[in-house]
N, C-alpha and C positions, 0 to 999 in steps of 0.2 A: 504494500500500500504506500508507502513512503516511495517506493521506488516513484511510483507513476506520480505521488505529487512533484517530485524533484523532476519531472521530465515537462509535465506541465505548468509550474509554478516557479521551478526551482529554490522548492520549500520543502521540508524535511516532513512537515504536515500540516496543507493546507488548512485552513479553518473549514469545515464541513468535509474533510473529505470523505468521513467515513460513509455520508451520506450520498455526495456524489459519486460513489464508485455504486453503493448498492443498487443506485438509482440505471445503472445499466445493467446491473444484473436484473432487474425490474421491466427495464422498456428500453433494453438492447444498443446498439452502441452510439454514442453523440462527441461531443467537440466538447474536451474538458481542459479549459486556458491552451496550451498549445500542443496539447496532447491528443490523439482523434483515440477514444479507445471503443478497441474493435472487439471482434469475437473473440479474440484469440487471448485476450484480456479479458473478459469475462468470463469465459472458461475457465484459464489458471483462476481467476478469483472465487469461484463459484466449486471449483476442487479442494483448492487450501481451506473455505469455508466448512466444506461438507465435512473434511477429513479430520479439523479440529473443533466440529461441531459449533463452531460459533463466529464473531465477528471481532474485531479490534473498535473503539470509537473512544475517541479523546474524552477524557473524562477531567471534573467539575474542580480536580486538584491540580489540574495540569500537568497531565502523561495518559499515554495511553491506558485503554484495560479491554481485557479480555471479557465479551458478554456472552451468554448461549444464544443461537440463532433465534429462539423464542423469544427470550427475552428482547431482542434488537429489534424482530420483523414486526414485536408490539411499540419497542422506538422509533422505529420509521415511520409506520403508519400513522402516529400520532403527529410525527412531523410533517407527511403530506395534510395531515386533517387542517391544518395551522391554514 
């Protein structure tokens, strides 16, 4: 995840990214800052998700954390409701 913010942003972690990467695993690929991310990015992300059963999302202390997929795909959601 960090990766693709530093390609797009050339930021270690973009503010939202955790929301903008799920957002293609969601509704497939789009233009993130200067990054186009495609299938082939949403695949690796949507494997490394399945395989450690969860998500990464910068967290309220300032560093990432580790959430369970349930738990995140109830924080996404809330955050499209917004």
């Amino acid at each position: 995840m960090s990766q693709l913010s530093e390609q797009a942003y050339a930021a270690g972690w973009m503010e939202g990214l955790e929301y903008a990467l799920w957002k293609a695993l969601v509704d497939g690929p789009y233009r993130y800052g200067r990054l186009q991310l495609i299938d082939n990015h949403i695949r690796e992300l949507r494997k490394l998700s399945e395989a450690c059963g969860g998500w990464i999302r910068f967290h309220d202390a300032g560093e990432e954390a580790f959430v369970s997929l349930e738990q995140w795909q109830r924080i996404f959601a809330l955050s499209r409701a917004v």
